[in-house]
N, C-alpha and C positions, 0 to 999 in steps of 0.2 A: 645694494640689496643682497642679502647672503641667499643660498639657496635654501631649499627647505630641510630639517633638522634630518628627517630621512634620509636623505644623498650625501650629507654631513658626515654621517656616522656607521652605514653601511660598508662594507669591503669593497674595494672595488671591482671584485668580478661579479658582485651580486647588485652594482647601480644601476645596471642597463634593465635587465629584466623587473625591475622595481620599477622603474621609469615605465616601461612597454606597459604593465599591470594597470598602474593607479595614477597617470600621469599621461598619459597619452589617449586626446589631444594635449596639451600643458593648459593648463586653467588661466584664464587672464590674469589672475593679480600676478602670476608671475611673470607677467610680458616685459615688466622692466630689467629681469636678467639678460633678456635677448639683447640688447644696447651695447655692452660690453661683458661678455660670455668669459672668465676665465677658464686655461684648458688647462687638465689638472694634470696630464703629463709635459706641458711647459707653462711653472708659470710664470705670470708675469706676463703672457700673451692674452689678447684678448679678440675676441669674435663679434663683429656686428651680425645678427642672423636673423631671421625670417618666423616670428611667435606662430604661424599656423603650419610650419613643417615638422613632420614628423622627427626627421635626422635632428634637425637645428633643436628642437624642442628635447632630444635628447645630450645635446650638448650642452647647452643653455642651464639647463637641471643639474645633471649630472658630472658636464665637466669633461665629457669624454663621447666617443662613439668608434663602434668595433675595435673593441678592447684588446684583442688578438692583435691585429693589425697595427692595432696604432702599439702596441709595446712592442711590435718589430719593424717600427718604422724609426722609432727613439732610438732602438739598441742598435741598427746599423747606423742610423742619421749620427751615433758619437764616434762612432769612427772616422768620419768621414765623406764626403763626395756627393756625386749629382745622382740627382734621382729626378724620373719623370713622372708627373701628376697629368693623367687623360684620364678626365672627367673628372676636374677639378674642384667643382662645386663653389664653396664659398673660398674653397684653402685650408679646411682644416688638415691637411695630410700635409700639405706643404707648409705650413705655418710649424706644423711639428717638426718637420726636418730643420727649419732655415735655425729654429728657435735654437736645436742640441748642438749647435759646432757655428761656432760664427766661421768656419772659411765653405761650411754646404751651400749648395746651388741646387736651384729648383728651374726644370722645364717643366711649366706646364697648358694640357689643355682643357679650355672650356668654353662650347659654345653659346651657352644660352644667355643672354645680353644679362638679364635680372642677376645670373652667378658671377658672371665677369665683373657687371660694377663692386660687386659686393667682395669677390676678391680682393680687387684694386685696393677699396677702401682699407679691408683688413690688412692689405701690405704695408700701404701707408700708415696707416696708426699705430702698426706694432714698430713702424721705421725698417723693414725687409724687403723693402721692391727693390733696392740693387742688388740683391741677390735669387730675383728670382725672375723670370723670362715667361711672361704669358700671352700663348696664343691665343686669340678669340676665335677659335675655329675648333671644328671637329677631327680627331685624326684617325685618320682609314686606310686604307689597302694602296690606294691612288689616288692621287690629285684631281681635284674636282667640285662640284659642288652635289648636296643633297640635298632633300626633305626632312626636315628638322623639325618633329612633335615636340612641343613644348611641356607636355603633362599639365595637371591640374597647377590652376593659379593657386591655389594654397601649398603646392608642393616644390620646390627645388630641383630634387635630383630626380623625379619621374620621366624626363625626356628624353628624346634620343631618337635615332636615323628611324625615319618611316618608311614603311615597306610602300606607305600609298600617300598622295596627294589629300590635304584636305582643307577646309576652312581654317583651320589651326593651324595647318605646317607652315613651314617656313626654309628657304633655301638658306646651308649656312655653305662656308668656304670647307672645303675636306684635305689636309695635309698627310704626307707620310712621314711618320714619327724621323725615318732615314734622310729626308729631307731638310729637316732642320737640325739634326744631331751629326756631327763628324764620327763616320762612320770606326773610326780608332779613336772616340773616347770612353774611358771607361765608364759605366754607371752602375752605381750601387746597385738602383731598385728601382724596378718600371712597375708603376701600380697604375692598373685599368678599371675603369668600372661605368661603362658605356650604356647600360640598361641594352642587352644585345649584343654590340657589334665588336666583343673585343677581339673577337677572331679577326676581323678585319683591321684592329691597331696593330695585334701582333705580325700579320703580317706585311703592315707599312714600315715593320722595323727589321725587314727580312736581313738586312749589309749587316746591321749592329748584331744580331744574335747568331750568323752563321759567322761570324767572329768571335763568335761569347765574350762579348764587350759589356754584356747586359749580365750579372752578379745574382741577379733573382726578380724574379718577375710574381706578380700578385696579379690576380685579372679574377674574373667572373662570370662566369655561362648562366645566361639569365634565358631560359631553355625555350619557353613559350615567344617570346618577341628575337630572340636569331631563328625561329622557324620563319615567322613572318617576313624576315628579311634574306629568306635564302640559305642559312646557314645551318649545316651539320651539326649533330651532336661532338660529332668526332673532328671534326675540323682540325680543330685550334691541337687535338692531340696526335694529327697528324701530319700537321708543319709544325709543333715542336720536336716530334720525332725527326723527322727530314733535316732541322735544323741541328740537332744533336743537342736538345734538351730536353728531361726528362721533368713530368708531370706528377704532381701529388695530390689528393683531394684534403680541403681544410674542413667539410660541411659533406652532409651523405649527398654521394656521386648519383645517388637515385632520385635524386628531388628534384624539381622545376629552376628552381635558383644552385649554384653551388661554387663555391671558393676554391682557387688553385693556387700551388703555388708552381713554381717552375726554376729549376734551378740545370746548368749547363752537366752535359751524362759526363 
């Protein structure tokens, strides 16, 4: 099934926002794209995903999601080297790396069971699970376990560490990214997107970046749920500072949500 003539023939910095407009939620006749999604900055790759998620549903259509992001995950992924995926989702971020350099390697993490099989699969059917290392677990500050919200069953990536106890949560396993990474390897690119707690990935990865082992870092302050959990505005921009890396905003620093990126001062 081809997508619809509109995502066909639009630019691709103007697909996302077409998508969001007139296509969100995605209409059921197109639920057979979801099956095998091709991503249009690798193709040949393909995505089994989820027809009532928002993200999936703008892949699925469009071929793509966080256009930004994902054309700076291609142009370093062809360089070369390992990059770490925490909060993995299905794999779309890691499927784009493994796809641009067949000697790239992916660590990554994800704990919600629904994204990890769905991972799996999609490793397996593009033929990249030997290239890639996935934790079923959340990664944090410290070892341990948490309370793990799963977000709405129609959604994917809504979940993430709970501040409280509830019918829904769920205890997952919590790793420190330094834990399972040798702390003198290099890495490209650590891209986080925890709905909250990335302040707490960056600083489970405290050995690899006061070594600036880590090339650039992408994360996310999703401002309303790290109150919930404890965490400062300022946090994450004052153990990058401590660590001797230096902070950029991608999206206004004044919003509720906002993108960073991080690169060693």
């Amino acid at each position: 099934m081809r997508r619809p003539l509109l995502f066909r023939i639009l630019p691709g910095r103007l697909r996302e926002a077409a998508f969001y407009r007139w296509y969100n939620p995605a209409p059921r006749r197109w639920y057979p794209l979801f099956r095998a999604a091709e991503l249009r900055f690798a193709p040949g790759i393909h995505m089994r995903l989820v027809p009532t998620d928002v993200v999936h549903g703008c892949i699925a259509l469009t071929g793509l999601y966080e256009r930004r992001l994902s054309k700076r995950v291609v142009h370093l992924g062809r360089k070369g080297g390992l990059m770490i995926d925490v909060g993995a989702n299905a794999g779309y971020f890691s499927l784009l790396w493994t796809a641009v350099n067949s000697s790239n390697e992916v660590i990554a993490f994800e704990p919600s069971p629904r994204n990890v099989e769905l991972f799996r699969d999609n490793l397996e059917s593009n033929g990249l699970t030997d290239r890639t290392c996935l934790y079923a677990c959340a990664a944090g500050r410290e070892e341990g376990r948490l309370d793990f919200a799963p977000g709405p069953k129609e959604q994917t990536g809504w979940g993430g560490l709970a501040a409280q106890r509830s019918e829904d949560t769920f205890t997952v396993d919590v790793r420190c990214v330094d834990s399972v990474v040798a702390t003198d390897a290099p890495v490209s690119l650590l891209k986080i997107d925890t709905e909250g707690a990335d302040t707490w990935v960056l600083m489970g990865c405290e050995g690899l970046l006061r070594k600036h082992h880590i090339a650039e870092v992408h994360f996310e302050q999703n401002k309303p749920r790290m109150r919930a959990l404890g965490i400062g505005d300022e946090d994450a921009a004052d153990f990058l500072g401590e660590v001797g890396y230096e902070m950029a905003p991608l999206s206004d620093p004044g919003g509720d949500v906002v993108d960073w990126v991080a690169t060693p001062a």
